[in-house]
Residue, then its C-alpha position, 0 to 999 in steps of 0.5 A: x635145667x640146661x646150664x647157663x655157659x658164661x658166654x653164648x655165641x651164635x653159629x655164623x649162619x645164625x647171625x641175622x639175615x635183615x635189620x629191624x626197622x623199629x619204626x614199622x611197630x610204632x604207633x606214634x611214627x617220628x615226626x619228619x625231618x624239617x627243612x630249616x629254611x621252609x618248614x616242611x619236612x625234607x624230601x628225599x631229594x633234599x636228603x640227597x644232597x647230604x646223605x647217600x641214596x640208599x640211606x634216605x630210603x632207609x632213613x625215610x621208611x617207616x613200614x618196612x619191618x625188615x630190610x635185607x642186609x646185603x651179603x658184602x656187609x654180611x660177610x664183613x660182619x662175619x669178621x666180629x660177628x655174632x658177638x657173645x652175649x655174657x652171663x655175668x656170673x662173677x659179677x652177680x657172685x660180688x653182689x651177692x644179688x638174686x638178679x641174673x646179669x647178663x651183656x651184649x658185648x660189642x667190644x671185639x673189634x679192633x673199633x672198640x665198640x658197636x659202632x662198626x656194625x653202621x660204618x660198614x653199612x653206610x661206607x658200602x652204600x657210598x662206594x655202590x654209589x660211585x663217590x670218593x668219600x665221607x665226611x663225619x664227627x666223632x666225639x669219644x672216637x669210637x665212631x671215627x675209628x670205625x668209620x675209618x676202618x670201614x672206609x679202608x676195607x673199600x677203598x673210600x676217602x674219609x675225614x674226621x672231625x673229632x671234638x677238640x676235647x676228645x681229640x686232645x683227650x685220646x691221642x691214640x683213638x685219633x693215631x688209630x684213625x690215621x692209621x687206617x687213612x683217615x684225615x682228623x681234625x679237631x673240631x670246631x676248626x678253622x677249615x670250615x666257614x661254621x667252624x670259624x663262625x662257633x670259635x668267634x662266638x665261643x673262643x677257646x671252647x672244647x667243642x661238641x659234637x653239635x659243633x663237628x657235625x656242622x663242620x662234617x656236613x659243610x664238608x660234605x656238601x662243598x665237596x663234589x662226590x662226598x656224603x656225610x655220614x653220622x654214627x647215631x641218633x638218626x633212623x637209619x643207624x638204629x636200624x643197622x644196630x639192630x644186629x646187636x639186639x637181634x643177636x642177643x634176643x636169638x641168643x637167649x631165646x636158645x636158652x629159654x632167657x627172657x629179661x625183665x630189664x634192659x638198659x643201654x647207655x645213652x647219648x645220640x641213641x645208637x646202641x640203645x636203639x640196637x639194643x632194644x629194638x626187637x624187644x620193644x617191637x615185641x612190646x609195640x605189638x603186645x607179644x612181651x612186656x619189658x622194662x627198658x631203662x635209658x642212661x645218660x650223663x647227668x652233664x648231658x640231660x637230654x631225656x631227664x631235663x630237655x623239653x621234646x621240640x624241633x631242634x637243630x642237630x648241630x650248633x652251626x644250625x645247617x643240619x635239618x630240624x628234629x624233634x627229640x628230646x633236646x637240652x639246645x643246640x647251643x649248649x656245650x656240654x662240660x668237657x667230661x670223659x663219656x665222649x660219645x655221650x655229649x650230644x644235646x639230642x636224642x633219637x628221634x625214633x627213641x625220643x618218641x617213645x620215650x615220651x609215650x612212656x614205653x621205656x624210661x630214663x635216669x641221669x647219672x654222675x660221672x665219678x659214679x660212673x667210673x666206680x662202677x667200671x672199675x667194679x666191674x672190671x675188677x669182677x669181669x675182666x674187662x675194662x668198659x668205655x665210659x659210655x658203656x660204663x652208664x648202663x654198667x652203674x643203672x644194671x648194678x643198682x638194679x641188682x642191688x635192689x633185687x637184692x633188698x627185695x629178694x626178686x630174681x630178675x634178669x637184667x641185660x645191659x649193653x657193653x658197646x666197648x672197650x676203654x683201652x684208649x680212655x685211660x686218661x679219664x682213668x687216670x684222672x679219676x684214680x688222682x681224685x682229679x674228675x669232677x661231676x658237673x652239673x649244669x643249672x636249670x638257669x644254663x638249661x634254660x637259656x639254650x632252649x629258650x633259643x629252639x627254632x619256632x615251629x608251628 
C-alpha cells in the first residue's frame, strides 16, 4: 500500500476549474432574503444596491451546480493555491490513537487564513463593475486583511470597520490592513448614523460583528460607487470557499482517502461551508455518507441554543432578514479571543441543513479551546488561530474516542489559519487571565424574544 506523505499538494493545473454551488443538492433550498420593510423576499434589484451585480446572481442561484471561476482570479489563486492537505502523523503519534488526522491548511498567505479565497472573487466582481470601492466588517481581522490585500492587487478603495474588541485586541491585524491602504475604524463608531444610535443604546460596548456590518453597509449605500462586501454566512461566499473542499476531496481521492469525519469550526459558515461542500453534495445525492461535525463557541450558541427563525444579520437591523440558526441580533457576544466566531447567526445554506440533520453541532469553552492549540502546536509545528483552534479541540476528542473503541477512522479538520497576531489571547491564556463565559438561557432568551415577527 502507497504511503501516506505528511503533506499532499495538488499540481497547478489540478487546482478547480469552478466552485461548488451547494445549494443545487439541497432538497430543502434556503429560504429567500426578506425585505424588512415588506416582508418579501428581495429582488435581485434590491440587492443591488448593496452588493455588487454579479454576486446577486451568485448569491440568488440555487440550480446552478457549478460556476466557472474566472481565470484572473484564477491566476490570483495560483499565488497560494492548491494549499496542502496534511497528515497529521505527529499528532496521531502523541495521542497514541487509531484515528487517521488529516487538515486542510489555509493558513499560506500573508491574510493568514482562507478568507482570501472570496476577497479576490468579490474585490474582481467590484473593479469589473467600474467602482471605486467596499466597504466591510471584520471581527478576529483575518477577513479585513484579506479583503485589504485584494483590493490593493486591483487598485479599489477599501474601508474597514473592525469590532472594537479585536481592534484594541490585535494591532498588528489592523497595521497590516493599513499596510495594504485599507481605512480601519473601530466599530461601533461615530462615523455612521447606526453606529452613534448602538453607542447610545450600549455605551462603552466592545462591539460585534452584527454592530460593523450595520455600520459597513450604510457606508456602502451612502457612498456613490461603493458596494458592501461580507466574508461569511451568505451564499455566495461558501460557494467561493468551496476551493478549499474541492481540493481537498481531489487530494485525497489521489490517494484513495475517504474520511469518516469532518469537522470545521464555525461562526458565519465560511470555512465549514468550503470545507464541507463537495462531501455533503455527495451525501445530498446519496453517492457517500459522512458525518460532518460544526463547532462554535460555546459564547456564541447560535446552532446548540438559537432558535431557526428569520433574523436581522446585524444589530442596526438595516441588512436583509435571514432565516438561520440565530442567538438575536441584539445580542453582544462576551469579548472573547475567537473573533471571527462572534457572530449571532448562522449560514443560511448551513442552518438548513442543520436543521434536516444532515450534520451536527457542539459548543466548546474557550480555555479548552487554547489547551488544544497549544497541544497541537506543540505536535505540528504550527500555531493555529483561535477560530481554527475549535475544530482542533472536536478533532482530538474524536481521536480520543477511537482510542477507547479501538476504531480506525479517519478525521479531517480545517486549519483556516495561522495566530501569529493572536498572541495577546495567548498571553492571556499563559497568565490564567482567560475566563470562559457563558450566557444564561435567561440573556438567551431576551434577545430572541426581540426576532422580527414573520408570517
Amino acid at each position: 500500500m502507497t504511503e501516506i506523505p505528511y503533506k499532499i499538494y495538488l499540481e497547478e493545473n489540478e487546482m478547480p476549474t469552478s466552485w461548488y454551488n451547494l445549494r443545487a443538492d439541497m432538497i430543502n433550498k434556503p429560504a429567500p432574503l426578506l425585505n424588512p420593510a415588506t416582508g418579501k423576499p428581495m429582488t435581485a434589484a434590491e440587492l443591488g444596491g448593496v452588493f455588487c451585480d454579479e454576486l446577486v446572481a451568485q448569491e440568488l442561484d440555487d440550480t446552478t451546480a457549478y460556476i466557472a471561476i474566472p481565470e484572473e482570479i484564477r491566476s490570483f489563486y495560483k499565488m497560494y493555491r492548491p494549499s496542502p492537505l496534511v497528515r497529521a502523523y505527529c499528532l496521531e503519534e502523541k495521542l497514541q490513537t487509531p484515528a487517521k488526522i488529516y487538515y486542510k491548511f489555509e493558513g499560506n498567505n500573508t491574510s493568514g487564513s482562507h478568507k482570501l479565497n472570496s476577497a479576490i472573487a468579490q474585490a474582481y466582481y467590484a473593479k469589473k463593475q467600474g467602482l471605486k470601492g467596499v466597504t466591510t466588517e471584520t471581527g478576529a481581522g483575518q477577513w479585513g486583511t484579506a479583503l485589504s490585500m485584494a483590493c490593493a492587487y486591483l487598485g479599489l478603495d477599501c474601508r474597514v470597520y473592525m469590532v472594537k474588541i479585536s481592534y484594541e485586541q490585535k494591532p498588528f491585524r489592523r497595521e497590516v490592513m493599513r499596510t495594504y491602504g485599507a481605512s480601519v475604524t473601530p466599530s461601533p463608531s461615530m462615523n455612521t448614523e447606526v453606529g452613534k444610535k448602538i453607542l447610545a443604546e450600549h455605551p462603552g460596548t466592545t462591539g460585534s460583528l452584527g454592530c460593523a456590518i450595520s455600520e459597513a453597509v450604510e457606508d456602502a449605500v451612502t457612498h456613490e460607487g461603493y458596494r458592501y462586501v461580507l466574508g461569511s454566512v451568505l451564499n455566495q461566499v461558501l460557494l467561493h470557499q468551496s476551493v478549499i473542499g474541492l481540493e481537498a476531496k481531489a487530494a485525497m481521492d489521489k490517494y484513495g482517502i475517504k474520511p469518516d469525519i469532518i469537522i470545521g469550526c464555525a461562526g458565519g459558515g465560511s470555512n465549514l461551508g468550503g470545507l464541507i461542500s463537495p462531501f455533503m453534495g455527495e451525501k445530498l445525492r446519496g453517492e457517500a455518507d459522512y458525518r460532518f461535525i460544526a463547532v462554535e463557541p460555546a459564547s456564541c450558541p447560535s446552532f446548540t441554543r438559537g432558535v431557526f427563525a428569520y433574523d436581522f444579520c446585524d444589530t442596526g437591523m438595516i441588512c436583509p432578514l435571514a432565516k438561520m440558526y440565530t442567538i438575536g441580533s441584539s445580542y453582544i457576544p462576551a469579548p472573547n479571543h475567537a473573533g471571527g466566531l462572534r457572530f449571532h447567526g448562522m449560514s443560511p445554506v448551513l442552518s438548513q441543513l442543520y436543521h434536516d440533520k444532515y450534520m451536527e453541532a457542539v459548543a466548546v469553552k474557550q480555555t479548552d479551546v487554547f489547551e488544544a492549540a497549544e497541544y497541537f502546536a506543540r505536535c505540528e509545528g504550527i500555531l493555529p488561530a483561535p477560530e481554527s483552534s475549535h475544530a482542533i479541540l472536536a478533532a482530538i476528542n474524536e481521536a480520543k474516542k477511537c482510542k477507547e473503541t479501538g476504531e480506525e477512522k479517519t478525521i479531517l479538520f480545517g486549519l483556516t489559519g495561522t495566530g501569529y497576531f493572536d498572541m495577546v489571547a495567548y498571553e492571556k491564556f499563559h497568565d490564567g487571565d482567560m475566563t470562559n463565559y457563558i450566557p444564561t438561557d435567561e440573556e438567551l432568551q431576551a434577545s430572541i424574544a426581540r426576532l422580527p415577527k414573520v408570517d
